[in-house]
N, C-alpha and C positions, 0 to 999 in steps of 0.2 A: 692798765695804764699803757698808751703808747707814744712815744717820741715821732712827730711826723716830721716830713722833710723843711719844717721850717726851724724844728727844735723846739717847737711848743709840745708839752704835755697836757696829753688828753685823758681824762679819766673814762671808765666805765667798766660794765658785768657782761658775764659771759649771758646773753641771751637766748641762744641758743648750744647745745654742745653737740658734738659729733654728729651734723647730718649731712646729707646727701642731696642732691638736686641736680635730677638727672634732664628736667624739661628745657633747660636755657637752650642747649644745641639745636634744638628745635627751631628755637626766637633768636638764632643767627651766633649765640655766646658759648662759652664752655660751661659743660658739666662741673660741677663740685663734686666731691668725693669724699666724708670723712673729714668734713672743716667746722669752724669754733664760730658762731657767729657773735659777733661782740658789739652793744650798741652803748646809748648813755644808761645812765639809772631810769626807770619808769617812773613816769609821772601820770597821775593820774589823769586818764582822756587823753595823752599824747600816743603820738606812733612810735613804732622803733626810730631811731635815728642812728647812723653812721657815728665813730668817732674820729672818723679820718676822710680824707678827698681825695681824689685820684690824684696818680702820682704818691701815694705813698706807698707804694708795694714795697714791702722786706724790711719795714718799721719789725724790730722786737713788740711784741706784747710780754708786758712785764710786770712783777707784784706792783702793787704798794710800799714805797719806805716804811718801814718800821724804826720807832724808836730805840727797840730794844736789839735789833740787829741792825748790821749796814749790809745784809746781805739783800742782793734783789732776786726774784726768780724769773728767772725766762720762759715762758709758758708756751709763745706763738711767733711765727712771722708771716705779718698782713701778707695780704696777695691781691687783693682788691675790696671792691663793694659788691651787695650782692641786694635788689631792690630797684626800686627807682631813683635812686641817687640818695645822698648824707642824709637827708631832711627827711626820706622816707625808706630808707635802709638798715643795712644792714654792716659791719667791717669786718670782713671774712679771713681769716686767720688759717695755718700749715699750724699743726701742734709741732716746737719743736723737736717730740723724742720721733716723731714719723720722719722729719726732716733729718734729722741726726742718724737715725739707724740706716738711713740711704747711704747717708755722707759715709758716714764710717761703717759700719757695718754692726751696729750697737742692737740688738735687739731688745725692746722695751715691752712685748709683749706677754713673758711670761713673769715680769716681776710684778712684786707686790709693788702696786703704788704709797704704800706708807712705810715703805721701806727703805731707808737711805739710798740703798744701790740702785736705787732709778733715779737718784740726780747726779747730773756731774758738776761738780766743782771746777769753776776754771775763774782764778782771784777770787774774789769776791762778786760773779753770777753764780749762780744755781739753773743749769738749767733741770726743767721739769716735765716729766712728762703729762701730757693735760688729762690722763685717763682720773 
């Protein structure tokens, strides 16, 4: 799910996970490196589509509310589209534990992912790492 710059929530699934996409620099744009692609739910005979528009770089991508917790997890922050635009894209996401272990110097690489100590607790986010 992510909150764009109007405050509307957008749902959708990770469509793709951690790749790479080294040709854009070529076609005049940056490289990706290690990003989340996230579009709607598939429908049957549609394309990928975007869950966001330009202009929303550094949306959290976030769980689903849960009934039985008020905890959300923070999994990403948008960076752009990656595609021909919403309608035939893709919304390319930073995982936040890659962004975090910069910020701070948290290294997320050797823990278990199903391990508490790869999320931090700050109130009530979680953030997570997308591994």
């Amino acid at each position: 799910m992510v909150i764009d710059q109007r405050g509307e929530l957008h749902n959708g699934v990770i469509r793709r996970e951690r790749f790479t996409e080294t040709s854009l620099e070529t076609q005049g744009g940056q490289n990706l490196y290690n990003v989340v692609g996230i579009g709607r739910e598939p429908r049957h005979g549609m394309p990928e589509s975007a869950i966001t528009d330009e202009g929303d770089s550094g949306a959290l991508v976030l769980s689903t509310p849960s009934q039985s917790s008020d905890v959300l997890y923070v999994y990403g922050i948008v960076i752009g589209l990656y595609g021909t635009g919403p309608q035939n894209g893709l919304t390319i996401a930073n995982c936040l534990g890659d962004v975090i272990s910069k910020v701070v110097d948290i290294d997320f690489t050797d823990r278990d992912p199903n391990d508490c100590g790869s999320e931090i607790m700050l109130d009530n986010l979680c953030a997570a790492s997308c591994y």
